[in-house]
C-alpha positions as CSV (number, residue, x, y, z in Angstrom):
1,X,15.4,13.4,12.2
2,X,19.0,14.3,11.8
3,X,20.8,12.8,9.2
4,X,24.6,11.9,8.0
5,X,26.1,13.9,5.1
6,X,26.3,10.0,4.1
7,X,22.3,9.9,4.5
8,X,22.8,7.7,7.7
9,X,20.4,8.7,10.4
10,X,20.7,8.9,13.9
11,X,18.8,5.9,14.5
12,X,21.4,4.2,11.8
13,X,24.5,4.7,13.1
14,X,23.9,4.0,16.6
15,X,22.8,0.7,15.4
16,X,25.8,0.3,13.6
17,X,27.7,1.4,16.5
18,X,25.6,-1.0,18.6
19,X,26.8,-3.8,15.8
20,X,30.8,-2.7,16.4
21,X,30.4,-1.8,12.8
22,X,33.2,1.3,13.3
23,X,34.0,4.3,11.4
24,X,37.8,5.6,11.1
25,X,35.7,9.1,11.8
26,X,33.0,10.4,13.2
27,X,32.5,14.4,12.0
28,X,29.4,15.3,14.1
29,X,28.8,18.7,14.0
30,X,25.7,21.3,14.0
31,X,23.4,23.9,16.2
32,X,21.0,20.9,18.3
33,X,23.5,19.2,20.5
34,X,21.4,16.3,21.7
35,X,22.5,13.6,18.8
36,X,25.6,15.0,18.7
37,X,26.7,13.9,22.7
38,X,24.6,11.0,22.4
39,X,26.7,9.9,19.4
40,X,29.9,10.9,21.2
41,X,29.0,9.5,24.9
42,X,28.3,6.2,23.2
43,X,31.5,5.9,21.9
44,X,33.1,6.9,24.9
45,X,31.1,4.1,26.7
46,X,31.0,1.5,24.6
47,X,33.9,1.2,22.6
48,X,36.6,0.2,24.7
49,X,36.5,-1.9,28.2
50,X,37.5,0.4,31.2
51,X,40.8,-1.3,31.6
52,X,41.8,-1.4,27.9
53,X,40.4,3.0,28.1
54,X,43.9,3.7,30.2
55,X,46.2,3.1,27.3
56,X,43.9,3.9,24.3
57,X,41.2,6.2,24.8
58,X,42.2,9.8,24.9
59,X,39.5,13.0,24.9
60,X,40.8,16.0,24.4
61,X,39.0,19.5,24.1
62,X,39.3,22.0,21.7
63,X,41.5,25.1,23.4
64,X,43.4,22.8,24.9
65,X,44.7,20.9,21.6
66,X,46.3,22.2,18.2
67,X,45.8,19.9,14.6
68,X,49.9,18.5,15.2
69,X,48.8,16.9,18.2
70,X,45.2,15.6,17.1
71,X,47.5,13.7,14.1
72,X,50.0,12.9,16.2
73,X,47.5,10.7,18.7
74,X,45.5,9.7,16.0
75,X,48.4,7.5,14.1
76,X,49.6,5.9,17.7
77,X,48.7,2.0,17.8
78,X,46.9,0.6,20.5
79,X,47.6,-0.9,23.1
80,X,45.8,-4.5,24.2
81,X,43.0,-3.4,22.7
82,X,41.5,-3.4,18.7
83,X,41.0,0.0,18.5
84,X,42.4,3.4,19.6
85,X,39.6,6.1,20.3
86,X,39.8,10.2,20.6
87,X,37.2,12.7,20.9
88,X,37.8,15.9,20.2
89,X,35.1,17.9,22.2
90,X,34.3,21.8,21.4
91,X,36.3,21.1,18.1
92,X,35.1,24.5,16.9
93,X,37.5,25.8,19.0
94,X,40.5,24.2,17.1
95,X,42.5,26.7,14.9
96,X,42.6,25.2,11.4
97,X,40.9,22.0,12.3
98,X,40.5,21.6,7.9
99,X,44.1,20.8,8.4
100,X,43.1,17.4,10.0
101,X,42.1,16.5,6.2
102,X,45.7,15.3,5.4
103,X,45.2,12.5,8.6
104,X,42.5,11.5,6.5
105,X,44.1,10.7,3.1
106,X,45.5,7.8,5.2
107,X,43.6,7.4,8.5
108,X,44.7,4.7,10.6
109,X,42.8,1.5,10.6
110,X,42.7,1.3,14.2
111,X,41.9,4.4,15.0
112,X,37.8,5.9,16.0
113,X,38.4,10.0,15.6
114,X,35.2,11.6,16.6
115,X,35.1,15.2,16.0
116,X,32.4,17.4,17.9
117,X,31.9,20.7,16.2
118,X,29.2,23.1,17.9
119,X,27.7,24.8,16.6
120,X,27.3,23.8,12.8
121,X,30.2,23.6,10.8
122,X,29.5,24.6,6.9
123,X,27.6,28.2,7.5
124,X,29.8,29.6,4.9
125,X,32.6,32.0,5.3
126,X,36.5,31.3,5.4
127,X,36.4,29.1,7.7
128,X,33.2,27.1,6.1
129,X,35.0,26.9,3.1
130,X,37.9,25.4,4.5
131,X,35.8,22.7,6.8
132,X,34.2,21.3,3.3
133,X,37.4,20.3,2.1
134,X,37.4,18.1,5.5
135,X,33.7,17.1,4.9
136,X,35.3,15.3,1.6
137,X,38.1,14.2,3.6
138,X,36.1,12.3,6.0
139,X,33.8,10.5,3.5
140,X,36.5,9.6,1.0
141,X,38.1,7.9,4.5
142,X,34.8,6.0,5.1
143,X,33.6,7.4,7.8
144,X,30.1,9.9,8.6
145,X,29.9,13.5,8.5
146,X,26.7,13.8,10.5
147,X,24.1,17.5,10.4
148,X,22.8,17.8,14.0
149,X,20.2,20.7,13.0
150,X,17.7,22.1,15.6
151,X,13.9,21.2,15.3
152,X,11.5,23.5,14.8
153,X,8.6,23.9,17.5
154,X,6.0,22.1,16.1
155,X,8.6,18.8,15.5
156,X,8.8,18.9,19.5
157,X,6.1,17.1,20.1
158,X,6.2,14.1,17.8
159,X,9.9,13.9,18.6
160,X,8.9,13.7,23.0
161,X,6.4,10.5,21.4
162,X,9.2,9.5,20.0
163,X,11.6,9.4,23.5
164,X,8.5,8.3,25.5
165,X,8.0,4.8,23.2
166,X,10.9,2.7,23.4
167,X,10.1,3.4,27.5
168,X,6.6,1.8,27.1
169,X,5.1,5.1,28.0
170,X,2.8,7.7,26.5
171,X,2.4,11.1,27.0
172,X,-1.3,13.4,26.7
173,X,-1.1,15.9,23.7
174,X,-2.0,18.5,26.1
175,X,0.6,17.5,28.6
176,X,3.2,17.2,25.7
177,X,2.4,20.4,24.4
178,X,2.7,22.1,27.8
179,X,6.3,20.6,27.8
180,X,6.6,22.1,24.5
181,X,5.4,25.4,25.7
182,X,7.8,25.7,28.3
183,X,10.9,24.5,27.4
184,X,11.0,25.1,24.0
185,X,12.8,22.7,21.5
186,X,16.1,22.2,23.4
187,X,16.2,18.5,23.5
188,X,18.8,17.8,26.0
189,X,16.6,19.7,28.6
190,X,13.6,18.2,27.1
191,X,14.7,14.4,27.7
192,X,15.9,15.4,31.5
193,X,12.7,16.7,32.0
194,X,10.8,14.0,30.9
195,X,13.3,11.1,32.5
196,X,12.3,13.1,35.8
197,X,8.6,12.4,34.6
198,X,9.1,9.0,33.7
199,X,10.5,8.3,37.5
200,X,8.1,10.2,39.0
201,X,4.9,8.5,37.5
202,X,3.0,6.4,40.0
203,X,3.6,2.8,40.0
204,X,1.4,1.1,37.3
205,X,1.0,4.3,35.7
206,X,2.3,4.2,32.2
207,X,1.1,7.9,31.1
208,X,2.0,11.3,31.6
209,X,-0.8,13.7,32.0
210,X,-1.0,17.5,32.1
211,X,-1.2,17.1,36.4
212,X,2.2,15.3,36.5
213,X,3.6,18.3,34.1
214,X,2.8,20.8,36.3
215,X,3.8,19.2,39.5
216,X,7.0,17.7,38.6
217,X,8.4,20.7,36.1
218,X,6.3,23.9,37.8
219,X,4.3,24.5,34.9
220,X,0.8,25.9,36.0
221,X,-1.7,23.8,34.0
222,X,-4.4,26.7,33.7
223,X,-2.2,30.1,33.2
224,X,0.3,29.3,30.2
225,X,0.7,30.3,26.8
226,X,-1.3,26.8,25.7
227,X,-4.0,27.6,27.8
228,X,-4.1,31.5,26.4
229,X,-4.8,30.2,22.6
230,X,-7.2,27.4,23.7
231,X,-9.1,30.7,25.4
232,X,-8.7,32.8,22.3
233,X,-9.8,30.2,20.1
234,X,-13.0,30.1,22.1
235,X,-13.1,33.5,22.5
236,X,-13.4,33.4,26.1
237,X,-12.8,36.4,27.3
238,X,-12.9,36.0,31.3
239,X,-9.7,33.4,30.3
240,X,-7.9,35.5,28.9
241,X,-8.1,38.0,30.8
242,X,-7.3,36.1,34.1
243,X,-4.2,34.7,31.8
244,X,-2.9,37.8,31.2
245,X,-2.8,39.1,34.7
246,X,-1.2,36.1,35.6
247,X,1.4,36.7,33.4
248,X,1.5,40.2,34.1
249,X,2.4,39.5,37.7
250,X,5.2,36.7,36.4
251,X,7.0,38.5,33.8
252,X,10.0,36.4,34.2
253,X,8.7,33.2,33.3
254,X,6.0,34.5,30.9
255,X,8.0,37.0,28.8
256,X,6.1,38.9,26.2
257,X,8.3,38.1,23.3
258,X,7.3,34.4,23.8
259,X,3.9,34.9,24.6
260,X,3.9,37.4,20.6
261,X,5.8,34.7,19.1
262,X,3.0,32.3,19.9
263,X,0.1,34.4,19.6
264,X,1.7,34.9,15.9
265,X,1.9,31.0,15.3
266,X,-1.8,30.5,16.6
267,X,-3.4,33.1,14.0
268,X,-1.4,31.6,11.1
269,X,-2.1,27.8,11.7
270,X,-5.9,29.7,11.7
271,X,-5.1,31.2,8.5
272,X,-3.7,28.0,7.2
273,X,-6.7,26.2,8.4
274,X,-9.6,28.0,6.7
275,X,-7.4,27.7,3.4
276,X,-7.3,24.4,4.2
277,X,-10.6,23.8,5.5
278,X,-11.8,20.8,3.2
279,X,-8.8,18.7,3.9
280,X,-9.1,15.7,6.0
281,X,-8.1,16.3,9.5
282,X,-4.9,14.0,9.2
283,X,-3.3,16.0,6.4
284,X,-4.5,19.1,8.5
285,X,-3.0,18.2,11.9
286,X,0.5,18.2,9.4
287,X,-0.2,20.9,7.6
288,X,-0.6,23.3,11.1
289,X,2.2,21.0,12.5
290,X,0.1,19.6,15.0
291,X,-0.9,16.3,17.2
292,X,-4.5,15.4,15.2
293,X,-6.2,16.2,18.8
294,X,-6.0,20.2,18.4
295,X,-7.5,19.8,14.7
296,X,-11.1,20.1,16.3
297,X,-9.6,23.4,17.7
298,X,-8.7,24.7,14.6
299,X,-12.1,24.1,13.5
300,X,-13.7,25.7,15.9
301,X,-11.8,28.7,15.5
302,X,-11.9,29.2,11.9
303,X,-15.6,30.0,12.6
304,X,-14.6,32.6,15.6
305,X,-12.2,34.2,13.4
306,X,-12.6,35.0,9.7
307,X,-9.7,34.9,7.5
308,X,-9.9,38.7,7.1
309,X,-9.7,38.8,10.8
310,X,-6.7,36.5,11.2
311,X,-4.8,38.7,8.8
312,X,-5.9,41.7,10.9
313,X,-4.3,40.1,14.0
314,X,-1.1,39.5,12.3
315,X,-1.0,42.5,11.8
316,X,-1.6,44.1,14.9
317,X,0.8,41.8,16.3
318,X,4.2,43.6,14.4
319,X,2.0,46.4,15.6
320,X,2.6,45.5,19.4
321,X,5.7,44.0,18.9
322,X,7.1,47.2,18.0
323,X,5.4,48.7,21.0
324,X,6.6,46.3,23.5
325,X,10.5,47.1,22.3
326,X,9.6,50.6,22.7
327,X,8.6,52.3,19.3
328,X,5.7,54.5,19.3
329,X,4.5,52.9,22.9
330,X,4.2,55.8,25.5
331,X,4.7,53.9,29.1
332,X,2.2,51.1,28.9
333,X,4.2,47.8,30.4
334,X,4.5,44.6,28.8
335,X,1.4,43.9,31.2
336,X,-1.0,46.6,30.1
337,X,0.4,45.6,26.5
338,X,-0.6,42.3,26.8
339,X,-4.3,43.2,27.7
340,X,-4.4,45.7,25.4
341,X,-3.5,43.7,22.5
342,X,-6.1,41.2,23.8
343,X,-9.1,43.2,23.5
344,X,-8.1,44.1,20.2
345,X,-7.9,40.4,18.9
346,X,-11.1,39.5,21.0
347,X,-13.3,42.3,20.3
């Protein structure tokens, strides 16, 4: 879960903001944008009433906007109204935004200034340099510099539990992971997706299964990259040969890079899992970063696949990788790549 450079998390200050517990700033800045426009759209929504947002509630967008006029908006009073909100959207666009650190020695009460800085703000540099001395600035004013990082794959799925709950509904591992599989960890898209889902589910039906997946998103259920290491895993070769040619024939939506990325992530949570392979399956499902249903998997393919021969198929994966960008290849296609490679790990 993202977190505040105050420690507050997500959860927390949308339940302050819920309260009308206000901050004189909000600095929300980083690389997943999810929290970030949740953070700001709720403000936007919720501070003010719509007749009081005429007079006192300005958004403004970074190109459009220099640090003068940011200041100079900021110290108005309101009008009719407690508080005075801005948004400054795309702030990484504003030249010398550190400069709104002198606002800040003396913010004004009344004033909310959220600040939404894509991607993150502190990577280092000039210009990171520069943005820390506003990162003190806002916490010395009171109010939340807040780190909107990007999950990693395997937090996906606990995190698409997490959306689903609150809606009183549930999702099936294997439908979450196809989810997962296909749209990556971008959140926003993630949570539009399943929203669509949620409407979408038959009347008294309170669980999303792999069937409403691949009607409702145009994920095909038996040719995906899930499906091709559940197939490898059991060895089944007809599987994975039918899976390849399918993805042969879709190259757009099945790219090889993605299809080696996950390969490579299949053959090390098998590495990880014969190291591991005393551990209770619990502290396994998190060790492989996993729902606890694929453990049995894991299991299973541990005794397909020795260690030696999970480090073997590491490396012939930087082998192919190299091929499929062109080094030392010949003219095989990404297809005939993919099949190749296959019989190798299989065989």
């Amino acid at each position: 879960m993202a977190t505040s450079k105050s420690g507050n998390s997500f959860a927390e200050i949308m339940s302050e903001l819920q309260g009308k517990k206000y901050r004189p700033v909000y600095f929300l800045t980083g690389d997943e944008p999810y929290y970030i426009d949740k953070i700001s759209d709720y403000i936007e929504h919720h501070v003010l009433r719509d007749d009081e947002k005429v007079f006192n509630q300005t958004v403004l967008y970074g190109k459009e906007v220099n640090v003068r006029d940011i200041i100079t908006d900021a110290r108005r009073f309101p009008l009719n109204a407690d508080h005075l909100v801005i948004i400054i959207k795309e702030a990484q666009n504003v030249k010398n935004l550190h400069e709104l650190a002198l606002y800040l020695q003396s913010p004004q009460p009344s004033t909310i200034l959220t600040i939404c800085h894509k991607p993150k703000a502190d990577r280092g540099g000039e210009r990171g340099a520069k943005l820390a001395a506003l990162t003190k600035a806002v916490a010395k004013a009171g109010g939340i510099k807040f780190d909107s990082n990007k999950l990693y794959d395997n937090q996906v799925p606990a995190w698409v539990q997490d959306y689903l709950a609150p809606k009183g509904v549930k999702i099936d591992p294997v439908a979450g992971q196809l989810l997962v599989e296909h749209l990556g960890n971008d959140l926003n898209k993630i949570a539009h997706e399943l929203d669509k889902l949620i409407i979408a589910l038959p009347q008294g039906t309170t669980a999303i299964g792999p069937k409403q997946v691949e009607d409702n998103i145009g994920i095909s259920k038996d040719f995906n990259r899930f499906e091709l290491t559940k197939a490898i895993s059991e060895r089944n070769v007809m599987k994975c040969n039918m899976i390849a040619n399918h993805f042969a024939h879709t190259p757009n939506t099945n790219p090889l890079v993605l299809t080696m990325s996950t390969l490579h992530q299949h053959f090390v949570r098998i590495m990880k899992a014969h190291l591991l392979a005393q551990a209770p399956d619990q502290e396994l499902a998190q060790a492989l970063g996993v729902n606890p249903y694929f453990v049995r998997e894991y299991r299973a393919a541990t005794r397909r696949y020795s260690l030696q021969k999970a480090a073997a198929v590491l490396t012939l994966l930087r082998d192919y990788d190299l091929r499929s960008k062109g080094i030392n290849n010949g003219t095989a296609d990404h297809g005939e790549l993919l099949r190749e490679l296959l019989f190798y790990i299989l065989h």
